[in-house]
N, C-alpha and C positions, 0 to 999 in steps of 0.2 A: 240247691245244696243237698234236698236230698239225696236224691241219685245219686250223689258224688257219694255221699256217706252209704247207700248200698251199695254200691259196687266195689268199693274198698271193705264195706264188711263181709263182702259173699269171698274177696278176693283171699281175706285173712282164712277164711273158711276150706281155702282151696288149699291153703299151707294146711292144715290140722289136716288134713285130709293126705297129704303129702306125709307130714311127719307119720303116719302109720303104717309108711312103707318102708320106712329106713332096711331093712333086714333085705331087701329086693333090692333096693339101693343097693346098698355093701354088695351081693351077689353080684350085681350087673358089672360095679366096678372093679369088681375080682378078676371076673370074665375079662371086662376089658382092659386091664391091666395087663394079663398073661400073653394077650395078644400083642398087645406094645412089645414087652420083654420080650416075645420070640421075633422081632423085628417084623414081624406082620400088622396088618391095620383092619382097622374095626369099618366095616361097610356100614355110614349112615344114608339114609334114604327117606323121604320123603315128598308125596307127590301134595300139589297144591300151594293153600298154606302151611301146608305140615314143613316145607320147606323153610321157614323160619327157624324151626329146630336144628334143623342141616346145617345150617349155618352158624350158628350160635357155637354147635359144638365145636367146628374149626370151620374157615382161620380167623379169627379177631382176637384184640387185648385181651388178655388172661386166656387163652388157649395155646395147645402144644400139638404138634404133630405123633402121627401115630394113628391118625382118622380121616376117612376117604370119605369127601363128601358128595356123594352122588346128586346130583340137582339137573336133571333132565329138561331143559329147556322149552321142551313141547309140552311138558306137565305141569311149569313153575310159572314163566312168564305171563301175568296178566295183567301187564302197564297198561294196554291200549284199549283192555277190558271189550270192544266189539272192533268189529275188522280182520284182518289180517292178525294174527298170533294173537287172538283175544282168547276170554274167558270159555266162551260156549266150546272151541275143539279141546282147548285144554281139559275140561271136563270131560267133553268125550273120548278122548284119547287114555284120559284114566282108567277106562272102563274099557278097553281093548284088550281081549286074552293074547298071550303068548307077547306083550310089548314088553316086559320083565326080563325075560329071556332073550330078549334083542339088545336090551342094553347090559346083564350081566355078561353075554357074549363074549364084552369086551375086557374080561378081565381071569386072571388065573386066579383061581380060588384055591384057598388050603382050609384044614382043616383046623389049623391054626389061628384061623379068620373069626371071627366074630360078626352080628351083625345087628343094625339099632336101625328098626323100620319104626318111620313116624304118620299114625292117619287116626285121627279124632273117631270118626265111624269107624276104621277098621274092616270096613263092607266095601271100597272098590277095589275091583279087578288088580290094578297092578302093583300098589303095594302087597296085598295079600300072593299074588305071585311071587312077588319077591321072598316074601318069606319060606315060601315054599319050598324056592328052588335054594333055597340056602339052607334049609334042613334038608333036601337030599344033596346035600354035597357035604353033609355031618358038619354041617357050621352051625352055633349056639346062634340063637335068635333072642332078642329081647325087644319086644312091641311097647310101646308109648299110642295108649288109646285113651281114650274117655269113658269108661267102663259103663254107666248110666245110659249116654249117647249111643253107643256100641250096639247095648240090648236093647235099644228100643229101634235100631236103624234096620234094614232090612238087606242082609248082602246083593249083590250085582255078579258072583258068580250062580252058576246051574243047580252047584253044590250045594248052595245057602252057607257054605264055610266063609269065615272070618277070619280076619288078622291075627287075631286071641287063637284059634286052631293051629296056627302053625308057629306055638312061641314058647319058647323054654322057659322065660320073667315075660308077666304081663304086668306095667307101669299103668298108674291112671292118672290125668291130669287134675280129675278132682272137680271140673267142671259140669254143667247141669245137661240133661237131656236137651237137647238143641241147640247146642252150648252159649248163645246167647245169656244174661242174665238180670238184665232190666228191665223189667214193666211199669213202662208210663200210663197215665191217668189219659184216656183220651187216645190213646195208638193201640191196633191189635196186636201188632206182634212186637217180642223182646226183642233188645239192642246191648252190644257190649258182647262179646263172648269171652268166655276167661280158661280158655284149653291151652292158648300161648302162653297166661298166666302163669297158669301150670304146667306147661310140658319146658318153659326156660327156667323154670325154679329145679326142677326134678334134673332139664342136661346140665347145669351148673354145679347141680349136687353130684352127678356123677362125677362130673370133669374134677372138681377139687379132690373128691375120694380117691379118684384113678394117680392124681399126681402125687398123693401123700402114697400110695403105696409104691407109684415108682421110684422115690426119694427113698421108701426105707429099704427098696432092695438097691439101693447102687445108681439105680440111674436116671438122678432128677431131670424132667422133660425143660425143654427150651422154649419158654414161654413167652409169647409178643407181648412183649411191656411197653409201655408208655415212657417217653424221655422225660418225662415233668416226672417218674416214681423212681428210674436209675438215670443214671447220664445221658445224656446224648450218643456218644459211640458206644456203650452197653448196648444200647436198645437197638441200635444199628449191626449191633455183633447179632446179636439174638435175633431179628429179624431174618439177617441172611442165613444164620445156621438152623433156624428152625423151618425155612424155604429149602433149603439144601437136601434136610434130614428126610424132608415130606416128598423131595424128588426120589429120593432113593428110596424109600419104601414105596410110592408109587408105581419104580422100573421095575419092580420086582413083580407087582401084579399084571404089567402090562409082558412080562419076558413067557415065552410060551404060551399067550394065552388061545384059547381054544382045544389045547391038546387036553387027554382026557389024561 
């Protein structure tokens, strides 16, 4: 039972740590509010587990369209863990210069865009590209790192540049240097990491900020709700118009893309 009770108390630790960003918060979901409004979508990404976040922030219950979630399948998938689409390319393929660039390829960028790169170190290659190539295309960046973890990690570009180098808001999840957080009696290393903790606490925070601001200017988002919290055909309206709304901001980044 101990370990239950620390872990749950490093986890409360990772809120307090949270609540002193609020003001980054508000910023980010300013940012990406303006982007919803001008009917463009906020580019989220992330490579590994960082793709947990990606997800989180759209599409499930309580989320709304407005946000492109980029989840790279050579980067994310590690069901099989060794063989064919396992763990080991997956990490190395994070770490491949110029793969950022192959997959934003596929998309028309404005300036209008916004973008929420998610990587605990903040040191491999291709999130850190992505950010890159999203600040020369004058798109706001807002990184979700582990600030502690970050500085002690050592980047995988030539550069030694980080995720935090190329980011207009730097988020921290509040987690501990190796983001593990349990040390048992009798095992060398920690178990538990609490950066998921914290980076679903911080895209939640944003998501609720961003909806209250599109309500107050006019145009409350279409949110997947659950039939047990409105009706049944409610939920079935909302479903399909918030799939709709996410095709047609989607067509828009796929219509000229490549052209400069």
């Amino acid at each position: 039972m101990e370990v239950i009770d620390d872990y749950l108390q490093k986890c409360g630790k990772i809120i307090q740590t949270i609540r002193t960003q609020k003001k980054e918060i508000q910023k980010t979901a300013e940012l990406f509010s303006k982007t919803i409004l001008a009917g463009r979508m906020v580019h989220v990404f992330g490579s590994g587990h960082s793709r947990i976040m990606v997800e989180e922030m759209w599409p499930r219950y309580g989320s709304f369209p407005g946000f492109n979630p980029i989840v790279e399948l050579s980067l994310t998938y590690h069901n099989n863990v060794v063989g064919a689409n396992g763990q080991r390319q997956a990490m190395y393929l994070e770490n491949v210069p110029g793969f950022a660039e192959r997959i934003l390829r596929n998309f028309n960028l404005s300036e209008k865009d916004t973008a929420f790169i998610v990587s605990s170190s903040g040191c491999n290659i291709v999130p850190v590209e992505m950010a890159e190539l999203f600040q020369k295309k004058k798109i706001k960046v807002v990184a979700l790192i582990t600030k502690d973890h970050s500085a002690k990690s050592t980047s995988k570009r030539s550069d030694g540049k980080k995720l935090s180098d190329f980011a207009d808001i730097v988020l921290d999840s509040g987690a501990p240097v190796g983001d593990s957080m349990i040390y048992i009696s009798g095992l060398e290393t920690p178990v538990s990491p609490g950066s998921s903790v914290g980076g679903i606490i911080i895209v939640n925070s944003i998501k609720a900020e961003v909806a209250r601001l599109l309500t107050a200017a006019g145009q409350p988002p279409k949110v997947l709700t659950a039939s047990c919290v409105i009706d049944a055909e409610k939920a079935r309206d909302l479903f399909e118009a918030a799939y709709d709304e996410h095709a047609r901001r989607l067509a828009e980044l796929y219509k000229d893309a490549g052209k400069e």
